[in-house]
C-alpha positions as a Markdown table, in Angstrom:
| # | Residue | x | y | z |
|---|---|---|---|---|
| 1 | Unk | -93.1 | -24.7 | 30.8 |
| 2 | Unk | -91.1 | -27.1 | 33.3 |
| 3 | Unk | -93.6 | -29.8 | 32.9 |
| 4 | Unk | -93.3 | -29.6 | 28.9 |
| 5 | Unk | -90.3 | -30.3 | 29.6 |
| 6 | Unk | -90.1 | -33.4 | 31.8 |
| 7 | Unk | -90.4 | -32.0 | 35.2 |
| 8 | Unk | -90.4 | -34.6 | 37.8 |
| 9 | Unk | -90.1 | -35.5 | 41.6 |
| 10 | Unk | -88.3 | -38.0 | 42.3 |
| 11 | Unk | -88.3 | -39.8 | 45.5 |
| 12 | Unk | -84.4 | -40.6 | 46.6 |
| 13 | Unk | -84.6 | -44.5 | 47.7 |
| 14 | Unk | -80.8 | -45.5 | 48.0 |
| 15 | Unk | -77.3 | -43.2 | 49.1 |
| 16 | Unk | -73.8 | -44.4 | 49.1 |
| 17 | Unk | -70.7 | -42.7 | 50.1 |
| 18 | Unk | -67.6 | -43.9 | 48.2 |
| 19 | Unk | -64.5 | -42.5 | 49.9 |
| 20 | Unk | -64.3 | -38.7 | 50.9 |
| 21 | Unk | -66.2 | -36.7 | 48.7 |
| 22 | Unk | -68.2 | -39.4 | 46.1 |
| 23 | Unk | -72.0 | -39.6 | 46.2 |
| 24 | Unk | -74.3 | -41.9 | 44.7 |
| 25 | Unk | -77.8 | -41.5 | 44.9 |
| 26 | Unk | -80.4 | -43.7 | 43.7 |
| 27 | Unk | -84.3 | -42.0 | 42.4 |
| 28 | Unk | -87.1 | -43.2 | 42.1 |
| 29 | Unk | -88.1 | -41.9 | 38.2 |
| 30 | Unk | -89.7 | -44.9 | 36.6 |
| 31 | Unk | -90.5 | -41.8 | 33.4 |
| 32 | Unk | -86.9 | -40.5 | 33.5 |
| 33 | Unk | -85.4 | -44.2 | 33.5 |
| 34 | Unk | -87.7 | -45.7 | 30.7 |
| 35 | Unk | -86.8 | -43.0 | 28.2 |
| 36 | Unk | -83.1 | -42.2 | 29.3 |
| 37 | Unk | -80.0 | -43.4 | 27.3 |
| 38 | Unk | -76.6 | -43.1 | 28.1 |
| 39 | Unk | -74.9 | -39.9 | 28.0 |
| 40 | Unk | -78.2 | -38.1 | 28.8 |
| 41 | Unk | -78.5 | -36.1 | 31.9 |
| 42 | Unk | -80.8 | -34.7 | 34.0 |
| 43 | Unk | -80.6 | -31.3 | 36.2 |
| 44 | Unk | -81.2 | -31.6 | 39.9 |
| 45 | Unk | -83.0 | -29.2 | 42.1 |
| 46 | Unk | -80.3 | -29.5 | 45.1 |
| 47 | Unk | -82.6 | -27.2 | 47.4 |
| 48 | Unk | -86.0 | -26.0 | 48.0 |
| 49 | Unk | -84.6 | -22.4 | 49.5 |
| 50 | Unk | -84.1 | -19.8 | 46.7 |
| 51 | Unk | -80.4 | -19.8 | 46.8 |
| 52 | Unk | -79.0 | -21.6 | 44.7 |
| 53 | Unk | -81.3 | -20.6 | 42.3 |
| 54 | Unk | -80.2 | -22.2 | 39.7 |
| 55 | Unk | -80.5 | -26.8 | 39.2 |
| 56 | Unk | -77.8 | -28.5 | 38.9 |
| 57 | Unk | -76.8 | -31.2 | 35.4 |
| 58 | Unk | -76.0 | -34.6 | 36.3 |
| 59 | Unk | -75.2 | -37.3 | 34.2 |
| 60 | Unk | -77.3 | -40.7 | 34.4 |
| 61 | Unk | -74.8 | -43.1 | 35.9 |
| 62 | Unk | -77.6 | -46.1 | 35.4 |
| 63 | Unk | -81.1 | -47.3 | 35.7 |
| 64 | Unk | -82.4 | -50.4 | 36.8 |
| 65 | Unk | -86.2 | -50.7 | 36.6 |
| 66 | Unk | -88.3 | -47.4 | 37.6 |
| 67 | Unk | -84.8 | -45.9 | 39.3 |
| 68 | Unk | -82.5 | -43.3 | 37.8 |
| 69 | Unk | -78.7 | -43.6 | 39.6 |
| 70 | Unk | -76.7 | -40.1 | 39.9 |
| 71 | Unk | -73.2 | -40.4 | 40.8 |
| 72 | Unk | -70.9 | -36.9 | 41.6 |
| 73 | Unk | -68.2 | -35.2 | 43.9 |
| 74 | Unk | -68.5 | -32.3 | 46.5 |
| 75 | Unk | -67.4 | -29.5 | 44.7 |
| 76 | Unk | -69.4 | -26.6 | 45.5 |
| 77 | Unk | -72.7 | -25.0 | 47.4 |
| 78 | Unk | -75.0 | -27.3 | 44.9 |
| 79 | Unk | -73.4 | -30.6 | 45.6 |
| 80 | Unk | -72.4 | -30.1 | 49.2 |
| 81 | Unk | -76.4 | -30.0 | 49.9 |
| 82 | Unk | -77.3 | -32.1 | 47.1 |
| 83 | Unk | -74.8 | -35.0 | 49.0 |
| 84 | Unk | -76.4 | -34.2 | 52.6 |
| 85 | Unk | -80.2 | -35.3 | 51.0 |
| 86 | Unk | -81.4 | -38.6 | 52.7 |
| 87 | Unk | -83.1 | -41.9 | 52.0 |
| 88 | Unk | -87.1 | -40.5 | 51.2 |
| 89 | Unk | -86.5 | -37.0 | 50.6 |
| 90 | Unk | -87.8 | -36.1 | 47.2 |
| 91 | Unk | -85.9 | -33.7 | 44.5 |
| 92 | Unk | -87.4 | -32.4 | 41.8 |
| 93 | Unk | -86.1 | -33.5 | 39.1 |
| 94 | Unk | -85.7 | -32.3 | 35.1 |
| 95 | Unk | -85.2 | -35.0 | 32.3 |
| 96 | Unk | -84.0 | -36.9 | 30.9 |
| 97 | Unk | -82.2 | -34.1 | 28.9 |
| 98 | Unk | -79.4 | -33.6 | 26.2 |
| 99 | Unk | -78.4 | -35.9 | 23.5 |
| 100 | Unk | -76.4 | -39.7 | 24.6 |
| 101 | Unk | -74.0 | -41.9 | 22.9 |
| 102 | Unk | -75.1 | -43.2 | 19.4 |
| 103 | Unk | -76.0 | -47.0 | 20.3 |
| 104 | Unk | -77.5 | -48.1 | 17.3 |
| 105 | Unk | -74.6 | -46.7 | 15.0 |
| 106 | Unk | -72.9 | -50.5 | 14.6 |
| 107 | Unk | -71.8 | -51.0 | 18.1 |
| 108 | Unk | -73.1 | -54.7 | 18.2 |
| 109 | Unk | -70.0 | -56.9 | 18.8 |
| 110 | Unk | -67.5 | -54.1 | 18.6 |
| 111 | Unk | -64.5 | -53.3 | 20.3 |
| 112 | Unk | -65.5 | -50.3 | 22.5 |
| 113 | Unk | -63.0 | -48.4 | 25.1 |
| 114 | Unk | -64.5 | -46.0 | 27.6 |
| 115 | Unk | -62.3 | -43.4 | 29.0 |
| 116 | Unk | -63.4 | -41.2 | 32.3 |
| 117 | Unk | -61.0 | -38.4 | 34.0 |
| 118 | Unk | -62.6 | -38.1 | 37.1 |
| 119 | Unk | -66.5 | -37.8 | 38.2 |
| 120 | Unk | -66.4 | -38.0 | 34.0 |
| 121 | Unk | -66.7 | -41.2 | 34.8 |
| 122 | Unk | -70.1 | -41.2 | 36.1 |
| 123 | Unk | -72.1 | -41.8 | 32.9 |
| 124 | Unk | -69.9 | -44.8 | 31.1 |
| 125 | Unk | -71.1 | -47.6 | 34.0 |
| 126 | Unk | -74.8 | -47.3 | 32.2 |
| 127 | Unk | -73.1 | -46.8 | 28.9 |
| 128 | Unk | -71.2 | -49.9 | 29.4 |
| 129 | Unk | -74.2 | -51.9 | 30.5 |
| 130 | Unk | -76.2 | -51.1 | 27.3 |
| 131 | Unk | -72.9 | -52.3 | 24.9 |
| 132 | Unk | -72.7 | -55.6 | 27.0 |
| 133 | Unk | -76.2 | -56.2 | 25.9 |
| 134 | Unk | -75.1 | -55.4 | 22.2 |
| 135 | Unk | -72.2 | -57.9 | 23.1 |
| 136 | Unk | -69.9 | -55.6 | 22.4 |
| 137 | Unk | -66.2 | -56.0 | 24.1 |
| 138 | Unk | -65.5 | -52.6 | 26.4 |
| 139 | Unk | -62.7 | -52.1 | 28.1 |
| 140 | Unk | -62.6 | -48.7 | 30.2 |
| 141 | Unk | -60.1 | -46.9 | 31.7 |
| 142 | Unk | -60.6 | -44.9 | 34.9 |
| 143 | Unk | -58.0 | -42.2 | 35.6 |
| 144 | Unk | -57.7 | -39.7 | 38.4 |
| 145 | Unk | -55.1 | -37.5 | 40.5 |
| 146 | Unk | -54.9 | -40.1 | 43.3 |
| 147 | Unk | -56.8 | -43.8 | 44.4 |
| 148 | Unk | -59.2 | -41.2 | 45.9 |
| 149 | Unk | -60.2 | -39.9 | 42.7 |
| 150 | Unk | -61.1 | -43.2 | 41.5 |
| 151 | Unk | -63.5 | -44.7 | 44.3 |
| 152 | Unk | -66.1 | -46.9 | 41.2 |
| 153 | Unk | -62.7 | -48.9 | 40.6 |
| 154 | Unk | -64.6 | -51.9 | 42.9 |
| 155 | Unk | -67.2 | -51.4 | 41.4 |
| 156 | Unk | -66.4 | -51.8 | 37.9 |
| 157 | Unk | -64.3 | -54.9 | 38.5 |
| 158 | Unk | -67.5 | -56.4 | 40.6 |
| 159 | Unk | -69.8 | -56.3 | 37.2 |
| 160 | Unk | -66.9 | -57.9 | 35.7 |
| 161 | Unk | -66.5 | -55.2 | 33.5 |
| 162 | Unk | -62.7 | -54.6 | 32.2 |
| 163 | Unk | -61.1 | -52.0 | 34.1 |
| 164 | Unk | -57.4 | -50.2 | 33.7 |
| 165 | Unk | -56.9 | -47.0 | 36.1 |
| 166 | Unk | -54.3 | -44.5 | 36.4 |
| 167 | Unk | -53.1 | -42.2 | 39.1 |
| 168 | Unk | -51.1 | -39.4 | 38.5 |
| 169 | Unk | -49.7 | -39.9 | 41.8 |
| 170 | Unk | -49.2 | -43.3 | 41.0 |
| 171 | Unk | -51.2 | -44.7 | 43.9 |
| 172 | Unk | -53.0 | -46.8 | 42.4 |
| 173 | Unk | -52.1 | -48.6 | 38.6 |
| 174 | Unk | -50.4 | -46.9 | 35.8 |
| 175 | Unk | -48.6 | -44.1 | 37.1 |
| 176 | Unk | -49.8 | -40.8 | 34.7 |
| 177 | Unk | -53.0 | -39.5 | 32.5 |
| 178 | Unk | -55.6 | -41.5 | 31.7 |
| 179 | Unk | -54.7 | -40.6 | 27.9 |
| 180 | Unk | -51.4 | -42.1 | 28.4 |
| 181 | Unk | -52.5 | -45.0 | 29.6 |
| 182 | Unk | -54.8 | -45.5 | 26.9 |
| 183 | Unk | -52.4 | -45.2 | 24.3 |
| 184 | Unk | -50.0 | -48.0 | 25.9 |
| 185 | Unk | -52.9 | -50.3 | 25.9 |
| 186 | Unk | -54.5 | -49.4 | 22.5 |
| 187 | Unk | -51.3 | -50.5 | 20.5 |
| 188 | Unk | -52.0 | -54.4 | 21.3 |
| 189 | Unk | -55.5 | -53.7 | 21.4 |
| 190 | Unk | -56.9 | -51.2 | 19.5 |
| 191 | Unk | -60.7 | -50.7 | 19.6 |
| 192 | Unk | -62.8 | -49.5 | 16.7 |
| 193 | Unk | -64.9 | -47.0 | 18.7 |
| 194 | Unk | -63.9 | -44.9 | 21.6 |
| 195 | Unk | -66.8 | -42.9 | 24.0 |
| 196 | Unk | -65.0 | -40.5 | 26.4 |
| 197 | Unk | -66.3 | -38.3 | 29.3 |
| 198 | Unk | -63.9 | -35.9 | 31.4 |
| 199 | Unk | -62.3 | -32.5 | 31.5 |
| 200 | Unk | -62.1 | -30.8 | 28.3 |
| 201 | Unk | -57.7 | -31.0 | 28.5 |
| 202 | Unk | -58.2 | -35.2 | 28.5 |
| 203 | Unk | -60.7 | -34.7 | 25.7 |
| 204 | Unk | -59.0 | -32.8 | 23.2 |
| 205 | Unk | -55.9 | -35.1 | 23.9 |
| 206 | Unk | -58.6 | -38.2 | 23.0 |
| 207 | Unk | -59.7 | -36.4 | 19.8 |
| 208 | Unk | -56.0 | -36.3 | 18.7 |
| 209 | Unk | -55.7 | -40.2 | 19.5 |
| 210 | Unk | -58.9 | -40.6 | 17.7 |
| 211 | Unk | -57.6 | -38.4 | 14.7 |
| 212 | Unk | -53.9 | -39.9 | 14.8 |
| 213 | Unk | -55.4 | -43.3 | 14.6 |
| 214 | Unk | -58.9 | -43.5 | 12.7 |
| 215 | Unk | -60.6 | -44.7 | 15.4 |
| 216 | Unk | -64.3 | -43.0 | 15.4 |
| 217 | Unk | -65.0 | -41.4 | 19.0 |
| 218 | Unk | -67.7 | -39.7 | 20.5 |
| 219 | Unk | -67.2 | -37.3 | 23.7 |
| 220 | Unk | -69.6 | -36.2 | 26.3 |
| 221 | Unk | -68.3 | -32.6 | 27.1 |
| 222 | Unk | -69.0 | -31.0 | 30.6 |
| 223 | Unk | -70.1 | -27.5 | 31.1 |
| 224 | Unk | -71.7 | -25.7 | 33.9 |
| 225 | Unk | -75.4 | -24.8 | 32.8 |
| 226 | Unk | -77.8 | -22.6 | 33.4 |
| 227 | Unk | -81.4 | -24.0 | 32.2 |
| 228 | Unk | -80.1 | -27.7 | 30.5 |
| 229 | Unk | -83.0 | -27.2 | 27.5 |
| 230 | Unk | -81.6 | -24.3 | 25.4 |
| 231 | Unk | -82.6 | -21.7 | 27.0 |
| 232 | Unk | -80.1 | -19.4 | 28.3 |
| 233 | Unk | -77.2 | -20.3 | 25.7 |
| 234 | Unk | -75.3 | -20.6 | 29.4 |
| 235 | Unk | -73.2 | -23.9 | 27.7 |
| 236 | Unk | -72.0 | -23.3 | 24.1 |
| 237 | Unk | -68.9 | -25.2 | 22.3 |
| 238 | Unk | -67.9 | -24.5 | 18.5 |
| 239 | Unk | -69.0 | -27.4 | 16.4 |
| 240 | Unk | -67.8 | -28.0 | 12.8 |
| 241 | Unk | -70.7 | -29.3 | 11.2 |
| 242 | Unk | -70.0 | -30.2 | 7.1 |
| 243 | Unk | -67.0 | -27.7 | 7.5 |
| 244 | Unk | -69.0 | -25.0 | 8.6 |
| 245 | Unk | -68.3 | -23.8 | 12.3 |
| 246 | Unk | -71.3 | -22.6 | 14.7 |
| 247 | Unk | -71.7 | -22.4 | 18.2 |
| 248 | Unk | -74.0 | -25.0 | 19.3 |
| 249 | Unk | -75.3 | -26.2 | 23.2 |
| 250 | Unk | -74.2 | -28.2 | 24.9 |
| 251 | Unk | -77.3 | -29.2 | 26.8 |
| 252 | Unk | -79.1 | -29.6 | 23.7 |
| 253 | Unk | -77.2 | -30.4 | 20.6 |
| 254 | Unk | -75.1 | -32.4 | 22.8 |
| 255 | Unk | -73.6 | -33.1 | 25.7 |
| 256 | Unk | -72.3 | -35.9 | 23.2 |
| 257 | Unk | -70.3 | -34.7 | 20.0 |
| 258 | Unk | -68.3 | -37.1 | 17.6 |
| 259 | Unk | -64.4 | -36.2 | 18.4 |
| 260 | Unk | -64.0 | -34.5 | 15.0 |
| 261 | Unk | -66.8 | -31.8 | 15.3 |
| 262 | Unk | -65.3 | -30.1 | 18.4 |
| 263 | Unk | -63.5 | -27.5 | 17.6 |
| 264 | Unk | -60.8 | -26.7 | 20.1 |
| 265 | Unk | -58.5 | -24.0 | 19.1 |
| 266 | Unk | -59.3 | -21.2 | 17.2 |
């Protein structure tokens, strides 16, 4: 069944370490980087011992040629071994999975803002590659608790890519959320799309932005996962779909939802 469903081995040809705890890890999957778009994932096999059993979903931080890019913190057993992996070990590899950010839908030569809380970050550097080659206009803005929480800041600025950050420690730029931040900024410039990745508090307080101001936004939501194909119904989110509310997956309906399907209080 894993093959139907775009089993693969990929071979890990690049690793970075950015700060403390921030991974990057570059594959060799010229199948997984020809048919991925951004906002997909795919879920990582992080060991070949039975525990953890279960893979692990990471977002597609960016292609270039026949590699895949992964980007993610230490958090737990999954990525503490996933982040000590060398250059030339192989991991198998499922994907590319999930549905990405709508490209086609009228992006060319738009206004775009990106907003990532954290390791939500990791997707909108190959998201904001593909809307440069729409010549679209993206701004993003990177927020985090402290400067540590924000280690692709350099990065960003080095493809020349607009970049705002905030700290909530105030360590580094605006001193607050992310959201807040956004707001400031969006009253001189307003954009007329917004794509969002991060903890589901930042994202609800986007969809209100989104709602308050008529600005169209899609959000990637995060969710642990079981299987990543539909399986297990491990990932589900109430989605309002032509005012009818259902619980839908994550990992296959989504991870991306337009702001005003998501359903967050009942």
């Amino acid at each position: 069944m894993l093959s139907m469903l775009k089993n693969h081995t990929g071979k890990i040809t690049r690793k970075e370490i950015w700060g403390d705890d921030y991974f990057l890890l570059s594959l060799e999957a010229p199948d997984i980087s020809r048919e991925s778009q951004p906002g997909q994932f795919v879920m990582v096999r992080t060991s070949t011992d039975p525990y953890p059993l279960l893979r692990r979903p990471f977002s597609i931080h960016g292609r270039n040629g026949s590699h895949i890019d992964i980007f993610f913190q230490k958090t737990g057993i999954g990525t503490s071994l996933l982040s000590q992996k060398q250059k030339g070990d192989p991991l198998e590899i499922l994907g590319p999975l999930g549905n990405g950010f709508l490209l086609e839908d009228g992006t060319e030569s738009k206004k775009v803002s990106l907003i990532g809380g954290g390791r939500g970050i990791a997707p909108l550097y190959f998201l904001a590659q593909e809307l440069n080659k729409n010549q679209s206009k993206v701004r993003i803005f990177y927020g985090g608790r402290s400067s540590k929480d924000i280690p692709l800041l350099s990065k960003f600025k080095k493809e020349n890519i607009e970049t705002l950050c905030s700290t909530e420690d105030g360590s580094t730029g605006f001193q607050g959320l992310v959201t807040e931040l956004f707001e400031q900024e969006m009253n001189s410039e307003p954009p007329s799309l917004i794509c969002a990745c991060g903890p589901d508090g930042m994202l609800k307080k986007v969809s209100q932005i989104s709602e308050k101001n008529h600005i169209p936004a899609e959000l990637s939501l995060e969710s642990i996962m079981g299987c990543g194909f539909g399986a297990c119904w491990g990932c589900v989110k109430k989605i309002k779909k032509e005012n009818i509310k259902q619980w839908q997956k994550i990992c296959e309906e989504g991870p991306v939802f337009w702001a005003h399907e998501i359903v967050w209080d009942e």
